[in-house]
Every structure is written in C-alpha cells, then in structure tokens.
C-alpha positions as a Markdown table, in Angstrom:
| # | Residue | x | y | z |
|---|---|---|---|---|
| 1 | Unk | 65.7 | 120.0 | 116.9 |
| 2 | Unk | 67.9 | 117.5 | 115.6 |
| 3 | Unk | 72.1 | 118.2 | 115.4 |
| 4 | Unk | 73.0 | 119.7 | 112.3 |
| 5 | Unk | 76.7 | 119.0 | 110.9 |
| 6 | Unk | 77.6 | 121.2 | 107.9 |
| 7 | Unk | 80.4 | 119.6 | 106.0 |
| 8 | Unk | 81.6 | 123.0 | 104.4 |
| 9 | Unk | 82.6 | 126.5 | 105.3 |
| 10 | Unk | 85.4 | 128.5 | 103.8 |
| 11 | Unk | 85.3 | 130.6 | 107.7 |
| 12 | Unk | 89.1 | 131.4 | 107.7 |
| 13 | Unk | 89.2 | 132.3 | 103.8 |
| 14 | Unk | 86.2 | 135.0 | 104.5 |
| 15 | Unk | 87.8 | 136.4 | 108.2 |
| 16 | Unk | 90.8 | 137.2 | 106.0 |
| 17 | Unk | 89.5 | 138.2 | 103.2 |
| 18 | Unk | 86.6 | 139.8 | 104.0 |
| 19 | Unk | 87.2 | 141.0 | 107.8 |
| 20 | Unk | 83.9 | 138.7 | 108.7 |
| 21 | Unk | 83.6 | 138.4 | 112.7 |
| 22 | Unk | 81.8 | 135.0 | 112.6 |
| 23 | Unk | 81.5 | 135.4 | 116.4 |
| 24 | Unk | 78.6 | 138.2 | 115.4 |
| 25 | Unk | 75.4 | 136.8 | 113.5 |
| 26 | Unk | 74.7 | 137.1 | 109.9 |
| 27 | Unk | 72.2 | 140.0 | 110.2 |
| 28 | Unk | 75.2 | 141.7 | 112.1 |
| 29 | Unk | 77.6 | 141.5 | 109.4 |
| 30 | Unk | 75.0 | 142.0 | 106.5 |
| 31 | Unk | 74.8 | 145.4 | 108.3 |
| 32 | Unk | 78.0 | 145.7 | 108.8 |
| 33 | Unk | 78.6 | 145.4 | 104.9 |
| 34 | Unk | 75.8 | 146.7 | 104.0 |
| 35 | Unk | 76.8 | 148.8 | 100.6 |
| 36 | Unk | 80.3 | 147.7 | 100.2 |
| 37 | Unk | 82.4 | 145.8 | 97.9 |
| 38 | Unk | 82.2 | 142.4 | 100.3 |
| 39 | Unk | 78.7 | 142.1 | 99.5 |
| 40 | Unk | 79.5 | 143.3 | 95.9 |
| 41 | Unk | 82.3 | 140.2 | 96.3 |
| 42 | Unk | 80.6 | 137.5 | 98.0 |
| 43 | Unk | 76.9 | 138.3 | 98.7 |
| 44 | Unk | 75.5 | 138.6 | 102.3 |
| 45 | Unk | 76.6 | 136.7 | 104.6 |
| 46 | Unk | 74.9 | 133.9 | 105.8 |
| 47 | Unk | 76.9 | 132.4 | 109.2 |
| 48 | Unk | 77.5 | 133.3 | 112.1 |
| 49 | Unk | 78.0 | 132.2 | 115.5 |
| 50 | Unk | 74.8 | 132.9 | 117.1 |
| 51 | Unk | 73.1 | 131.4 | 113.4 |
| 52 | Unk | 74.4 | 127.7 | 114.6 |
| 53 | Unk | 73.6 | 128.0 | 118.1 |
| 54 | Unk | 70.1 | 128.8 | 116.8 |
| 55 | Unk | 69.9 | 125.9 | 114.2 |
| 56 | Unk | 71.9 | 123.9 | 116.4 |
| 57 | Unk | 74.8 | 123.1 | 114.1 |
| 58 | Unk | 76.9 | 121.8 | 116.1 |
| 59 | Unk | 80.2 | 120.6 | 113.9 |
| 60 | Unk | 81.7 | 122.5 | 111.2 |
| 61 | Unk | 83.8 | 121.0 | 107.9 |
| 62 | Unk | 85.9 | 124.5 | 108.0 |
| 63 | Unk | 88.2 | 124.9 | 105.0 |
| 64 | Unk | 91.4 | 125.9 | 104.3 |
| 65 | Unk | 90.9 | 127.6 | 100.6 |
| 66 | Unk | 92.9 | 130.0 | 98.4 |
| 67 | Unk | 92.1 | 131.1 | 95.0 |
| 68 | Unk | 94.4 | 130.0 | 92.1 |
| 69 | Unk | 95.3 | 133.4 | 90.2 |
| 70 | Unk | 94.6 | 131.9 | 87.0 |
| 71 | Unk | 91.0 | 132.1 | 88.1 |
| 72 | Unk | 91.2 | 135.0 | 90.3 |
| 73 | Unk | 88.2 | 137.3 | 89.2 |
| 74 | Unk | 87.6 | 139.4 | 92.5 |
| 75 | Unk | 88.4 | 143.1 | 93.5 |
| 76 | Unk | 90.1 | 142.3 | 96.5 |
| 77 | Unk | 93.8 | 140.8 | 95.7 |
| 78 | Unk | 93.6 | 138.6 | 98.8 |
| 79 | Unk | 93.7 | 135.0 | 99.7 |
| 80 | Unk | 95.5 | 134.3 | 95.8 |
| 81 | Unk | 98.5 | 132.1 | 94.9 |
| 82 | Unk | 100.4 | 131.9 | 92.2 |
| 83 | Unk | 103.0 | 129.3 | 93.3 |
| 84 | Unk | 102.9 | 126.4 | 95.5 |
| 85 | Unk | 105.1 | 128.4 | 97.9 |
| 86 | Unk | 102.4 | 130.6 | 98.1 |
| 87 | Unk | 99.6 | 128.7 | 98.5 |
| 88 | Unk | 101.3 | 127.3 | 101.4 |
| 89 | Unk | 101.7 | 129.9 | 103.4 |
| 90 | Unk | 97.9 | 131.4 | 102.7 |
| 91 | Unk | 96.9 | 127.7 | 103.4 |
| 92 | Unk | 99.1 | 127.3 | 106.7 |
| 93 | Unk | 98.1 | 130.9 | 108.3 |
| 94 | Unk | 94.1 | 129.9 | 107.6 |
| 95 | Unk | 94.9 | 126.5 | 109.6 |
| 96 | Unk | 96.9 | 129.2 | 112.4 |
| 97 | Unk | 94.1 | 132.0 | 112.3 |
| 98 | Unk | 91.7 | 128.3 | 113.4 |
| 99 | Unk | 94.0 | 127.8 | 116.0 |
| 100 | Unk | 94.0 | 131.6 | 117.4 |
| 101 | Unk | 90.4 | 131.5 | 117.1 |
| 102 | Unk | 89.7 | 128.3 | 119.0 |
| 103 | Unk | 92.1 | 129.2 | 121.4 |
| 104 | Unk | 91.2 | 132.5 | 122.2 |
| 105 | Unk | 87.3 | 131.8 | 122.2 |
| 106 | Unk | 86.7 | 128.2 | 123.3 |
| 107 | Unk | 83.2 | 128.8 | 124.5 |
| 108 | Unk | 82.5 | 129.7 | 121.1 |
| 109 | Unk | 84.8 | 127.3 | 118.6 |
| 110 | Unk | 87.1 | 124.7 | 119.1 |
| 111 | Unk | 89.1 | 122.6 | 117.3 |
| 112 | Unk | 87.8 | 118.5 | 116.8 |
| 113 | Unk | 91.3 | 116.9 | 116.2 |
| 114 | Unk | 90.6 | 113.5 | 117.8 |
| 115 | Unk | 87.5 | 111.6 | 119.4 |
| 116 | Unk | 88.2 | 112.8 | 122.7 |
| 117 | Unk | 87.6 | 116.1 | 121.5 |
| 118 | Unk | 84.3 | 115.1 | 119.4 |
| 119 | Unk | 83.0 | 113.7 | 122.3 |
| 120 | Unk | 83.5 | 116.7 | 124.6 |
| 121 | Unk | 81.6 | 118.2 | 121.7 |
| 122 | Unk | 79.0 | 116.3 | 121.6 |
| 123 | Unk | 78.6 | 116.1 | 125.1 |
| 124 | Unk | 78.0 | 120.4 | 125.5 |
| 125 | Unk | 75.4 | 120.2 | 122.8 |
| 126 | Unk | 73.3 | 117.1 | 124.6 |
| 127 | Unk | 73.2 | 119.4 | 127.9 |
| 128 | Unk | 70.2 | 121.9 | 126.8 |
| 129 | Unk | 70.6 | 124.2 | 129.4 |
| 130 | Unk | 74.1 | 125.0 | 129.2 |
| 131 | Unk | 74.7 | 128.9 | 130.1 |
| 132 | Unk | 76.2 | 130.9 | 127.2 |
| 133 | Unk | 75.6 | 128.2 | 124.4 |
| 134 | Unk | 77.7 | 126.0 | 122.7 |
| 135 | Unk | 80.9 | 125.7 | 121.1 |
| 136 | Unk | 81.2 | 124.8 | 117.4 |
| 137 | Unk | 83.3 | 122.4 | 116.4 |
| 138 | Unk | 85.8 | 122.7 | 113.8 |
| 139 | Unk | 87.2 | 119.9 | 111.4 |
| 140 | Unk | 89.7 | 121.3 | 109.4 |
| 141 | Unk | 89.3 | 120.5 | 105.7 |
| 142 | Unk | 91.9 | 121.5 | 102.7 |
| 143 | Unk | 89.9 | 122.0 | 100.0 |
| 144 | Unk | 92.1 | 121.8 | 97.1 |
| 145 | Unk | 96.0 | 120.4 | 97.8 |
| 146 | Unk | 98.4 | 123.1 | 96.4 |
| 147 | Unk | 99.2 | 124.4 | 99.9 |
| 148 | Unk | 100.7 | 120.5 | 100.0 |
| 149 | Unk | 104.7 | 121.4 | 98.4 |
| 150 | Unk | 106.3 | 117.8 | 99.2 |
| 151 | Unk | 104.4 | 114.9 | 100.8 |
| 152 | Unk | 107.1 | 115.1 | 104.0 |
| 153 | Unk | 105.0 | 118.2 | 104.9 |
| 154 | Unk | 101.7 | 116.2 | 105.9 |
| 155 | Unk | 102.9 | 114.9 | 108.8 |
| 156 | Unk | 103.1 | 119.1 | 109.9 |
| 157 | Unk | 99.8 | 119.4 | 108.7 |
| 158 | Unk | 98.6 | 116.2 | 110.5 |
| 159 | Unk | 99.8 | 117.8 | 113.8 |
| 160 | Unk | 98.7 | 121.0 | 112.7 |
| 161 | Unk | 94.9 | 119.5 | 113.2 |
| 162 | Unk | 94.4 | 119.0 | 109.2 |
| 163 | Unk | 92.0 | 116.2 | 109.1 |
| 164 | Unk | 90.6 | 116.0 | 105.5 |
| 165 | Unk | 92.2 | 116.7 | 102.0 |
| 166 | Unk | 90.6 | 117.3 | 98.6 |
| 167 | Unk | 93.3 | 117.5 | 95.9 |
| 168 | Unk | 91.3 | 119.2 | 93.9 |
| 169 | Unk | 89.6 | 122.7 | 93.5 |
| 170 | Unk | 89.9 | 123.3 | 89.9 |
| 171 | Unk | 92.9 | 121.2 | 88.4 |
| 172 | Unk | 95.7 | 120.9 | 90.4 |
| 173 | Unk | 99.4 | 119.7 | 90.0 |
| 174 | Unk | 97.6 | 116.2 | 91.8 |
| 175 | Unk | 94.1 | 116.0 | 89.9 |
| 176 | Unk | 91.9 | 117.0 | 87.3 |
| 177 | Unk | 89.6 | 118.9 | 88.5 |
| 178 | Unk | 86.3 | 121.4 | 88.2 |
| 179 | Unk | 87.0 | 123.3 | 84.7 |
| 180 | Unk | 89.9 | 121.7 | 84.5 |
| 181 | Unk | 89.1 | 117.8 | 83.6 |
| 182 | Unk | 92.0 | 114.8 | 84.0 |
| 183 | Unk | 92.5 | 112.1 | 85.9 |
| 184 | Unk | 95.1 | 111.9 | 88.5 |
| 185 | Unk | 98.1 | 112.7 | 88.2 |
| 186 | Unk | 101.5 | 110.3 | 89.0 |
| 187 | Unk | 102.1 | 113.3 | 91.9 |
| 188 | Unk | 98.2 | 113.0 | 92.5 |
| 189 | Unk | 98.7 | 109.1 | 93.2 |
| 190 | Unk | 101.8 | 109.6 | 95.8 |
| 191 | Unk | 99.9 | 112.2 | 97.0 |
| 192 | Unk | 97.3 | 110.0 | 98.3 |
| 193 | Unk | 99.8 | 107.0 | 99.2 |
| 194 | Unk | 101.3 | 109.6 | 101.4 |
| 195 | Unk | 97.5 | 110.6 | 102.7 |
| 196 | Unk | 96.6 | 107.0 | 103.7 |
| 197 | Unk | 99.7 | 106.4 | 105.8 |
| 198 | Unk | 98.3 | 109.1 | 108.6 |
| 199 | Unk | 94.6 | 107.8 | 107.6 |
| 200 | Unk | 93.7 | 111.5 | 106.2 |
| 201 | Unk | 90.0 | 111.3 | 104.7 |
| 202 | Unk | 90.1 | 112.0 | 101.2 |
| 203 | Unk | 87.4 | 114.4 | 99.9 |
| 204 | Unk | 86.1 | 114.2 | 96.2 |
| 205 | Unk | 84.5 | 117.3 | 96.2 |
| 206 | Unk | 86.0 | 119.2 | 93.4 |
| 207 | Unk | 87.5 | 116.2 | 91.4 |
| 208 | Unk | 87.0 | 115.4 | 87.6 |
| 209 | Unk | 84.9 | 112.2 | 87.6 |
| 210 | Unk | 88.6 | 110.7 | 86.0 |
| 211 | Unk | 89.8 | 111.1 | 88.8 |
| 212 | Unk | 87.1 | 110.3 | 91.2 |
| 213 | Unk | 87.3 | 106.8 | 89.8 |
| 214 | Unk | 90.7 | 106.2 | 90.1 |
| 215 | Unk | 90.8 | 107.2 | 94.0 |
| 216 | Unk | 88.1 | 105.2 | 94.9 |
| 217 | Unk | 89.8 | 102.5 | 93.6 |
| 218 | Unk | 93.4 | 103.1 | 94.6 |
| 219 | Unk | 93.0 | 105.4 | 98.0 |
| 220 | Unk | 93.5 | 102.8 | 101.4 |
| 221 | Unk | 91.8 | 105.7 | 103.9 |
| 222 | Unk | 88.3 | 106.6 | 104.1 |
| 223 | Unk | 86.5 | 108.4 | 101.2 |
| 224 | Unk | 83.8 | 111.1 | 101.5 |
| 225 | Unk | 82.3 | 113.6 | 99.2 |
| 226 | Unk | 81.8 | 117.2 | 101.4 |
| 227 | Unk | 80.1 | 119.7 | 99.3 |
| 228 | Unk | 78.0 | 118.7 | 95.9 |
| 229 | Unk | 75.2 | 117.7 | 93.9 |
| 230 | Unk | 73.4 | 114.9 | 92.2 |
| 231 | Unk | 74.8 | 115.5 | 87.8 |
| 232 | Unk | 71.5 | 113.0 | 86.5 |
| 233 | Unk | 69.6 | 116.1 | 88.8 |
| 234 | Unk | 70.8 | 118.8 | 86.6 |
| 235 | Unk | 70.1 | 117.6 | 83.0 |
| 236 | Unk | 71.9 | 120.4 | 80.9 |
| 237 | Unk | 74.3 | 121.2 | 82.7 |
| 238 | Unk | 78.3 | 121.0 | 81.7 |
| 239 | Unk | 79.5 | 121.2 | 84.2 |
| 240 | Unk | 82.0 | 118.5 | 86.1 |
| 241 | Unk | 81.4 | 119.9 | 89.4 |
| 242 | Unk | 78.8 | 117.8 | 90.1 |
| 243 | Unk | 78.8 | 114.0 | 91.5 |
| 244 | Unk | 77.8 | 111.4 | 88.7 |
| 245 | Unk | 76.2 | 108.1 | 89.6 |
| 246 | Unk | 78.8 | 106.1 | 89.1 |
| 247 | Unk | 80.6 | 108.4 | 91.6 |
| 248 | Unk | 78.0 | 108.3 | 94.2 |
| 249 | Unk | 77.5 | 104.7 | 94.0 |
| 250 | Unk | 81.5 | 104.3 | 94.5 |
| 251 | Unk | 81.1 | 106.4 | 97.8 |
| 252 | Unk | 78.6 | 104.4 | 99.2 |
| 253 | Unk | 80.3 | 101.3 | 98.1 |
| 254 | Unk | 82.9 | 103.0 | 100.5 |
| 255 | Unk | 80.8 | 103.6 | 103.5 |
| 256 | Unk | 81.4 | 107.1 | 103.0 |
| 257 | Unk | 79.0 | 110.4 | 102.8 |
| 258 | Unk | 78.1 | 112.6 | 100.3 |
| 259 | Unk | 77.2 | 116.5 | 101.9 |
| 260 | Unk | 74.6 | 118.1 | 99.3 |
| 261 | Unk | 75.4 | 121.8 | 98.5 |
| 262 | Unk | 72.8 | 124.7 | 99.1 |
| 263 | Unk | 74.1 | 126.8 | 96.2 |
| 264 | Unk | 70.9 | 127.6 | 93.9 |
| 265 | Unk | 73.4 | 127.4 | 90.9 |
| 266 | Unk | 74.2 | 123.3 | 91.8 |
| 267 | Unk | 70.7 | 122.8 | 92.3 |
| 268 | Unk | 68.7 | 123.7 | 89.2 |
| 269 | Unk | 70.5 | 123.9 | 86.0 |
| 270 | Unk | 70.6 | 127.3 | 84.4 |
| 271 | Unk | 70.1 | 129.5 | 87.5 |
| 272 | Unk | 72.6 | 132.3 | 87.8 |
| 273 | Unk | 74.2 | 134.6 | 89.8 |
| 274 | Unk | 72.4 | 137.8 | 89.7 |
| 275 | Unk | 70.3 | 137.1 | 86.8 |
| 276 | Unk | 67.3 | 134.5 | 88.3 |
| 277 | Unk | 65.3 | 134.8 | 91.9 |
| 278 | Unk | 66.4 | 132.5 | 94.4 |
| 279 | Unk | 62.4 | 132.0 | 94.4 |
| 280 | Unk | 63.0 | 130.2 | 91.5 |
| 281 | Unk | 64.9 | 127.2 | 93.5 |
| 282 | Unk | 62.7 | 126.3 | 96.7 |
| 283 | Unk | 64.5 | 124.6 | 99.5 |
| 284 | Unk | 62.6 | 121.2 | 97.9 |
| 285 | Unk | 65.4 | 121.2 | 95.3 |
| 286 | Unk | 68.1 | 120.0 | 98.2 |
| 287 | Unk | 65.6 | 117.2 | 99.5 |
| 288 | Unk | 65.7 | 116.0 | 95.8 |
| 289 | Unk | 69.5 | 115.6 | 95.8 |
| 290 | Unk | 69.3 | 114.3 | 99.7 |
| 291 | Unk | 67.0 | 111.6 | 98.5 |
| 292 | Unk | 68.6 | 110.6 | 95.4 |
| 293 | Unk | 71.8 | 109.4 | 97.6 |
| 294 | Unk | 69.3 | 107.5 | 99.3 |
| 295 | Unk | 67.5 | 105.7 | 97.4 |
| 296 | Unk | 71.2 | 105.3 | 95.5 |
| 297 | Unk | 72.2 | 103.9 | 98.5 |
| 298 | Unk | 69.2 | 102.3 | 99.6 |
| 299 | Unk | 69.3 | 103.6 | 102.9 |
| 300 | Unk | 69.6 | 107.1 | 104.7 |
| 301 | Unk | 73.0 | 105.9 | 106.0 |
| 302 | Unk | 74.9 | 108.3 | 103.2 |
| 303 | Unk | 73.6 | 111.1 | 102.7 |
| 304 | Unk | 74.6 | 114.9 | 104.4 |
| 305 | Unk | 74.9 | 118.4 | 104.0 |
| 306 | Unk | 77.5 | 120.3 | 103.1 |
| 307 | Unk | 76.4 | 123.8 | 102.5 |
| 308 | Unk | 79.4 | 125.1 | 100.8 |
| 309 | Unk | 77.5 | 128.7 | 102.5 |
| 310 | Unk | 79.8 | 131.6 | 102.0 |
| 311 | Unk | 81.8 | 130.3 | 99.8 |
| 312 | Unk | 81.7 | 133.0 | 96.8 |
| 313 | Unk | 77.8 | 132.9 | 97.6 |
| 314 | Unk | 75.6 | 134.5 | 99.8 |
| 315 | Unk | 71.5 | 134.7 | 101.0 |
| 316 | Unk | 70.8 | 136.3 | 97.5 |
| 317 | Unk | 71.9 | 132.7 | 95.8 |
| 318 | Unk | 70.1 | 130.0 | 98.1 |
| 319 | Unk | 66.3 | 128.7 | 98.4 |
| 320 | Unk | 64.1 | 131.3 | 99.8 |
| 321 | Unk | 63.0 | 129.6 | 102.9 |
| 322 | Unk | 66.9 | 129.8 | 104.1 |
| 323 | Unk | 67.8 | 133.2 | 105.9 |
| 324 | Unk | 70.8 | 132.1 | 107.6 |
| 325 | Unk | 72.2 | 128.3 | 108.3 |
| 326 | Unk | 69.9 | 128.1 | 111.3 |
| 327 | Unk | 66.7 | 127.5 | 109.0 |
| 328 | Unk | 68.7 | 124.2 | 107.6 |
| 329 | Unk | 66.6 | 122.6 | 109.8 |
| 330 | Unk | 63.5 | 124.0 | 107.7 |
| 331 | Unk | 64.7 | 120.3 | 105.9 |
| 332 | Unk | 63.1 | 118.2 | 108.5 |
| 333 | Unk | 59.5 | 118.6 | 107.3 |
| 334 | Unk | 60.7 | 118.3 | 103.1 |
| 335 | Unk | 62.4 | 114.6 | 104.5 |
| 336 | Unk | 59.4 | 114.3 | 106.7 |
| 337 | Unk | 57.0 | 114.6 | 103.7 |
| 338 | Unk | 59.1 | 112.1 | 101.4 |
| 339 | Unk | 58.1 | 109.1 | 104.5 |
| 340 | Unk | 61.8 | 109.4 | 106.5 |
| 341 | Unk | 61.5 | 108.6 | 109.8 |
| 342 | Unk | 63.4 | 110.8 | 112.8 |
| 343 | Unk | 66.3 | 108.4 | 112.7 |
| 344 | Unk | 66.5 | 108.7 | 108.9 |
| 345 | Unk | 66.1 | 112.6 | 109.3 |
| 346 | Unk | 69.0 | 112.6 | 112.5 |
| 347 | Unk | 71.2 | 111.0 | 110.2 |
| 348 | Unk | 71.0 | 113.2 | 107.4 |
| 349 | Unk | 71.3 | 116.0 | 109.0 |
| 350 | Unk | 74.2 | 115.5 | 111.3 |
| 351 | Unk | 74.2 | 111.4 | 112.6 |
| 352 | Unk | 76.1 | 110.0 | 109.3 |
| 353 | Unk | 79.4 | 112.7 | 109.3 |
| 354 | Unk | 79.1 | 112.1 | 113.1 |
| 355 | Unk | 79.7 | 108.4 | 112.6 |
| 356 | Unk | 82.4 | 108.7 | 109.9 |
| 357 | Unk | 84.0 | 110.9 | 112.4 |
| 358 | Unk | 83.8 | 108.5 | 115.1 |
| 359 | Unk | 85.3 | 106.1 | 112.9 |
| 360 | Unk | 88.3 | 107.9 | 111.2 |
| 361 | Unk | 89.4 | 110.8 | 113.7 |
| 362 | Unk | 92.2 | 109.2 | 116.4 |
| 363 | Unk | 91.9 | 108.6 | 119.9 |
C-alpha cells in the first residue's frame, strides 16, 4: 500500500469536545457512542489510531479549530468563542492537549515540527515489520486565525509547533470567508506579512475567492489549499466554500497542493445531511475532483487529500465504499482506472504534501 497523508483532522477539537480516544479505533468509539448526543452532534466516528495504521496514513494535517458563537448550532456549549481572547485560549489548550498527547504516547503520535522529525517519521513507516506499529505524525494546522490576538504572538505559536495558518473559517477579523464573503482585510494583510517572516504555510481553505486572489498574489511563504473541492464540479451550488479555477490554477502556479475533501455534501451538489444516502455519492466523486487538479495542473504533482473526516461529519455523510480512513486507499484502483501510473497514484495520495513538507518545515 502506498503512504497516505491526510491534510485535515479537527483530532484535538473532537477529544475535547466529544471525549473521543483516537488511540481506540473507530468501531470502538462508534460503540462507545452508540445512542448518544455525540453521534446526534457529529455522526460516527471515522478515525482512529489503529484506522491509519491499517490504511497506512502515516502524516496527519491536525487542526486547531473553535466554533465562532455566531454560528454555534450544537447541544454541547464546548469548543465556542465569542472574543478573540477566547478563541485563544481554546486554540492554545488544542495546540497543548497535541503536545500532552504526543508526549505521553510517542509510539502512537508525535509531533512533525521540523525535517528531522519528518524524517524519523518516515523512516518508522518504511520499516514494515516494526513491533507495535507506527506513530502518526502530526502537523499542526490553525484552521481559521481568531486564536491569533496581535501578530507578536506567532512567534509563541511558531515555537509552540504551529506550522500552517488559514485566516479563515467563516469570515474573520483577517478575511472574508465561507458564508461570510470579502476580501482581505488591512489586519488580514499584516497578518500574513507577519506569517511570511517565520515562513508559516498559508492555507486557503476556508477563504472567499476575494481573498484567495489577493494572498496568492501578496503572501511571500508557501501557499497550499488543505481541505476542498473543485466549484466548476458542483454546478448549482452557492456556495464559496469551494475552490474556483482561477483559484486552483493560482495554487499550482505556486507549486503548492490542493487536499480534496471526502464530505458527500462538497462532492455532489444538493446532497444533505440526513436527508440523501451516502449511496448516492460513490467514492468516484473524489477521483473526479483529484483529477480535475490534474489535468488543471497538467500533472499529478498537485493534487491531495484532505479528508476534512470528523469534522462536523461522520461515516453516515461519506461515499459508501469508505468505513473508516483506512479504506482511503480504496482510491488507488479509481486513479488506476483513469490511466495514473504508481508514481502518479504515490503522489496523490501522500508523495506531494510529503514534498511540500520537505521543502517548507525547518531543519
């Protein structure tokens, strides 16, 4: 099997808010839950530690995410913010609870902060008959950049292990953002001035396309796209969560990667949350996305995944041949079929957000 990097996983928001032991397999905390207002919340799960060893996912995107009140729809008053103060400290004690877990558990996570520790990564998952499994990486993503109170504070977060930023969840004091439209704003442009200067990668996940634009042409640090879809893919749909064109063709024109969602709801227009069969979106739909960024790019050099699994979602909202993250690698035969070659296939899969990491983390 090839190495699988997923480029999103909200792990810390769901262990605080939910209780989740990702250390125990998804069938264990679907049982676990089984009944209760989680599932009733966020669906059932579908990580777990024993899920990547068996789908060999190897590297982790894990997010630091907190819900803006404003949009705060859930039964469980957890994990919200309503000032910046606040977002802060939910943001900071996800980074910490990565920190306790990685240092308490290192044969099962541990933090990727620099190429030295990518490499040791790496180097566990080439040896096949290591004794107990693996450890999973972690980069540490913020997915939206309210935790961020003044732009002193990054160098904390830098040292912290925070390694990628998106500005935007919906909109945000520095960017428009998904229901929220703009560009960026005058603190979203320092905010990024102040980025570049510790060579943060910027994530445009999230962002208005307004503002999309304007960082790819203003931001001095690498440029990547974690968790979303192809918009010319989903004809009918309004929303501006999803990556236009002229977005994608700005990403590649940056040498960076675009990680394709496996959300049924980002993959066919229409599809609901409770109301349509995940039968209704087979696991084809994500090699559609996956090969428009190629033949965008014109090359397989730029295309990922970015599963965005867990995140307000569960198994009853993905394609049916996907039980838990393990059976991402069910995508090798779709690509397979479509006349990519292993290379192409090791790339998309894991190879490209290995080499942007290679590139961008320090020594």
């Amino acid at each position: 099997m090839h190495i699988i990097v997923d480029a999103h996983a909200d792990i810390a928001y769901n262990m605080l808010k939910y209780g989740r032991d990702y250390t125990r397999s998804a069938h264990e905390i679907r049982n676990r839950e089984a009944g209760g207002i989680n599932v009733e919340d966020n669906e059932d799960a579908t990580i777990g530690w024993p899920d990547y060893q068996r789908g060999q996912v190897a590297i982790v995107f894990s997010t630091l995410y907190a819900m803006p009140a404003r949009w705060h729809k859930s039964k469980i008053d957890l994990q919200v913010y309503k000032t910046f103060d606040e977002a802060h400290k939910l943001y900071r004690e996800q980074l910490l609870t990565y920190h306790r877990m990685t240092d308490s558990i290192p044969d099962k996570f541990r933090l990727i902060q620099s190429l030295r520790d990518l490499d040791l990564i790496l180097d566990h998952w080439s040896n096949p008959n290591s004794d107990g499994g693996h450890p999973v990486g972690m980069v540490v993503l913020m997915e939206g950049a309210e935790g961020i109170r003044d732009f002193a504070e990054l160098e904390e977060w830098y040292e912290l292990g925070l390694r990628l930023i998106g500005p935007a969840w919906v909109g945000t004091r520095y960017s428009g953002g998904w229901r929220e439209p703009g560009p960026l704003t005058k603190d979203g442009r320092g905010l990024l001035a102040a980025m570049a200067d510790y060579n943060f990668i910027l994530d445009l996940s999230h962002m208005d396309e307004k503002a999309s634009l304007e960082a790819l042409d203003i931001y001095q640090a690498s440029i990547v796209a974690t968790h979303g879809n192809c918009v010319s893919l989903l004809r009918g749909d309004e929303s501006n969560r999803h990556f236009s064109d002229r977005v994608i063709e700005g990403i590649v024109e940056r040498d960076g990667v675009i990680g394709v969602a496996v959300y049924n709801s980002y993959l066919k227009a229409g599809w609901l949350v409770g109301k349509n069969k995940r039968e209704e979106v087979p696991l084809r739909y994500v090699a559609d996305h996956i090969d428009h960024i190629c033949q965008i790019a014109g090359d397989a050099l730029h295309a990922g995944i970015g599963s965005d699994f867990d995140g307000g979602f569960g198994v009853q909202s993905v394609p049916p041949e996907i039980d838990t993250v393990a059976d991402l690698q069910n995508l090798v035969s779709l690509l397979q079929e479509r006349g990519y070659s292993e290379i192409d296939i090791a790339n998309i899969l894991g190879g490209n957000w290995i080499a942007r990491l290679k590139r961008d983390l320090p020594k």
